[in-house]
C-alpha positions as CSV (number, residue, x, y, z in Angstrom):
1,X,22.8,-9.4,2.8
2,X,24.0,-12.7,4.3
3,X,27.2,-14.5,3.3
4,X,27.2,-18.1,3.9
5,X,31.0,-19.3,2.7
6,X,31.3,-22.5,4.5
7,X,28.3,-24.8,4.8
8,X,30.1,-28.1,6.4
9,X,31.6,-26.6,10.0
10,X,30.9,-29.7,12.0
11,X,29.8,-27.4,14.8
12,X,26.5,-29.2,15.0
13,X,28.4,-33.1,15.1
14,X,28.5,-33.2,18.9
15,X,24.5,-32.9,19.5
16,X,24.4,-29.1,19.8
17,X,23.5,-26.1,17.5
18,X,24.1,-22.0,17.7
19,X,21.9,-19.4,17.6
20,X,22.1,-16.6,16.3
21,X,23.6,-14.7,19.0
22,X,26.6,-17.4,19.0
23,X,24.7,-18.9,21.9
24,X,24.6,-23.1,22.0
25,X,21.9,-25.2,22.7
26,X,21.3,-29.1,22.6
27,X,19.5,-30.1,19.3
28,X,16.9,-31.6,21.0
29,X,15.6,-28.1,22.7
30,X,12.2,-26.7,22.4
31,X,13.7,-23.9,20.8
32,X,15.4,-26.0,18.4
33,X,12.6,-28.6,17.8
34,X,10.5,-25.2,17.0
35,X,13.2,-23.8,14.2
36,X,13.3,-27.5,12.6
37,X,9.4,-27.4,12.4
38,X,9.7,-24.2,10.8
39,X,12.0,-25.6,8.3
40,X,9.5,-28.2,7.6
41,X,7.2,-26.4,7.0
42,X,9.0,-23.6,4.8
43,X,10.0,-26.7,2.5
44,X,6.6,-28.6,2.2
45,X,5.1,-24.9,1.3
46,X,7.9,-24.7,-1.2
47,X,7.1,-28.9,-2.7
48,X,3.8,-27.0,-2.9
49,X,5.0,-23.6,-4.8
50,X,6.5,-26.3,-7.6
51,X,2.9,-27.6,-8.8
52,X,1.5,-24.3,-8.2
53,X,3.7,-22.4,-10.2
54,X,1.4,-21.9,-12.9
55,X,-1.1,-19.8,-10.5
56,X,0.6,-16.9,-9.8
57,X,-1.9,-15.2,-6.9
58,X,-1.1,-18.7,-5.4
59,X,2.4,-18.7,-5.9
60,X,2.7,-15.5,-4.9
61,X,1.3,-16.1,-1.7
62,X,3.1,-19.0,-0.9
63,X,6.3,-17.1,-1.4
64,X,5.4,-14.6,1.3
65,X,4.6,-17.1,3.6
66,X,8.4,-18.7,3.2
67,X,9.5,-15.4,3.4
68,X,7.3,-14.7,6.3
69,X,8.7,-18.3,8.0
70,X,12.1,-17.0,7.5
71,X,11.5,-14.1,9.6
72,X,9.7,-16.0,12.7
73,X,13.2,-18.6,12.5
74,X,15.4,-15.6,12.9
75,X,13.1,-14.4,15.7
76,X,13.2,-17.5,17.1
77,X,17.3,-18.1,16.5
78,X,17.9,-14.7,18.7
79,X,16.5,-15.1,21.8
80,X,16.0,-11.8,24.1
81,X,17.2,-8.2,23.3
82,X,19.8,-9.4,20.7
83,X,17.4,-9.5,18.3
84,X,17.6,-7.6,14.8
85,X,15.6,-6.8,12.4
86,X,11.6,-5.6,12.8
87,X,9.8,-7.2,15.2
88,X,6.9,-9.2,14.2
89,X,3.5,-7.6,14.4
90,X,0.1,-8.0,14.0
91,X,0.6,-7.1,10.3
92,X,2.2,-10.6,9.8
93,X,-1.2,-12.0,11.0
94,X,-3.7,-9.3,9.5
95,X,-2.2,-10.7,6.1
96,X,-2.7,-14.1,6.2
97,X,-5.9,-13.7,7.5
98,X,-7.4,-11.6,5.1
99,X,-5.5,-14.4,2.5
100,X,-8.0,-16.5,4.2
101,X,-11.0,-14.7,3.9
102,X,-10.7,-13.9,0.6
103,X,-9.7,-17.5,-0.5
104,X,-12.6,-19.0,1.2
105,X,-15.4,-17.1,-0.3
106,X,-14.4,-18.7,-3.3
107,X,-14.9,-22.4,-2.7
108,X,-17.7,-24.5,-1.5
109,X,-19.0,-24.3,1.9
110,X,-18.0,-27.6,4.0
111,X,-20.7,-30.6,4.1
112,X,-18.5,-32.9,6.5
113,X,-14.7,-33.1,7.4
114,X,-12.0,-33.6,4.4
115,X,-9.8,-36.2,4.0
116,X,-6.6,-35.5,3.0
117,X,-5.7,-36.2,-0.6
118,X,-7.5,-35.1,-3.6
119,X,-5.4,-33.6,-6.5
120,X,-1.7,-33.5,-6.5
121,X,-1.3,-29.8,-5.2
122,X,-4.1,-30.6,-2.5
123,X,-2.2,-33.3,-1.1
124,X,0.9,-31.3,-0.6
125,X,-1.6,-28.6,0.9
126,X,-2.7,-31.0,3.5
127,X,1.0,-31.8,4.3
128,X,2.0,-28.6,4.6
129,X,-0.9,-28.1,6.6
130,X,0.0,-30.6,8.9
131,X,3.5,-29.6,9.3
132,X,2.5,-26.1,10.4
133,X,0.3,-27.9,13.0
134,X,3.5,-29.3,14.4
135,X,4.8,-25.9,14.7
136,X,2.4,-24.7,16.2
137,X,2.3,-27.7,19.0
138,X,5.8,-26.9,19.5
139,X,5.6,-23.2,19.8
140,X,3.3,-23.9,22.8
141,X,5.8,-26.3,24.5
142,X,8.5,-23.9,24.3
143,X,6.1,-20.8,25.3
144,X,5.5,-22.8,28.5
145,X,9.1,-22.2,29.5
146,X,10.4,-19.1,27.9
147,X,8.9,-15.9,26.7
148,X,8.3,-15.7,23.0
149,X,6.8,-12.9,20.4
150,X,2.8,-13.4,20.8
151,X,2.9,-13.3,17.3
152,X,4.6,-16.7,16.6
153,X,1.7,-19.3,17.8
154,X,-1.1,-17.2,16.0
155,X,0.8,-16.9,12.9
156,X,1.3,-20.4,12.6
157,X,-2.5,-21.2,13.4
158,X,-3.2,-18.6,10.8
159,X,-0.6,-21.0,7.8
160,X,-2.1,-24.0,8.3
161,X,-6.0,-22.7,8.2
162,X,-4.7,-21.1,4.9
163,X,-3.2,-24.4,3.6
164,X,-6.4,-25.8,4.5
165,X,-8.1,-23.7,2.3
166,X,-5.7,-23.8,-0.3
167,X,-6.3,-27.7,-0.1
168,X,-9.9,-27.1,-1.1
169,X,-9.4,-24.5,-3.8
170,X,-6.8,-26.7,-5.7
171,X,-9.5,-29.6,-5.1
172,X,-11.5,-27.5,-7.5
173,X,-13.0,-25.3,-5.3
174,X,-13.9,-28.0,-2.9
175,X,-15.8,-29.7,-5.1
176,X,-13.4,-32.6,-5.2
177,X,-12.6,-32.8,-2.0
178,X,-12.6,-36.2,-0.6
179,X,-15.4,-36.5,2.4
180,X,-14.9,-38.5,6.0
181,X,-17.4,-41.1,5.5
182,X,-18.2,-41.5,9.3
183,X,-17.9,-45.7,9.7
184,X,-16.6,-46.0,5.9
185,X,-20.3,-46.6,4.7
């Protein structure tokens, strides 16, 4: 288990930030942009697990997903062979999808493009949704330059098509979603 004893090291006051491997990189790398994104995304899933807590197969979900974030960031925090723990494998992504699946038979088919918004728990949905986008985009910079587990860019695709649904189940099954209105009419 991990001991964190100090939190305030002022390592990170001069514009840089380790990795896992004790390795140091600028805070504005694509490796770092990438574990911040995660982070964003990690917490708007968790703002999400707070109005969700009374449904626990949606809860419960949620929870792996942080859980699932977590282990892409420490992926991503050791780069090359230092890397511990099990790799991430298609399991990761087999899960999420069939989350999908399963989670969209149960809502209304789409008539036109959603807006964000709807009920509270929607909205924070759609942000989280959002977020993971960001992730993604940011994966794919950083896979431009250095090799990364083919797992990570999926995966995140994968989080924010299930926050998309989850956006229209919590919008009672889709049925109050809020429609684009193509030239406000």
């Amino acid at each position: 288990m991990l001991r964190l004893d100090r939190i305030v090291t002022r390592g990170g006051d001069g514009g840089e930030t380790s990795l896992a491997d004790g390795s140091r990189l600028p805070k504005h790398h694509p490796r770092i942009q990438v574990l911040g994104a995660l982070d964003e995304t990690n917490t708007a899933i968790g703002s999400l697990r707070v109005v969700c807590a009374d449904r626990p197969a949606i809860d419960h979900l949620l929870a792996q997903i942080q859980n699932d974030l977590f282990d892409l960031g420490a992926d991503l925090a050791t780069p090359g062979p230092a890397r511990r723990g099990p790799p991430l494998s298609e399991a990761y992504l087999t899960k999420l999808e069939d989350a999908a699946k399963t989670l969209n038979e149960t809502i209304e088919p789409l008539r036109s493009f959603v807006l964000p918004g709807g009920t509270e728990a929607a909205a924070r949905a759609h942000l989280a949704r959002t977020i993971a986008r960001r992730a993604e985009r940011d994966l794919v910079t950083l896979a431009a330059t250095e090799a990364i587990s083919p797992v990570l860019i999926p995966y995140m695709n994968r989080v924010s098509d299930v926050m998309f649904i989850l956006a229209r189940l919590l919008n009672d099954g889709g049925k109050a979603d809020i429609l684009w209105v193509p030239g406000g009419r």
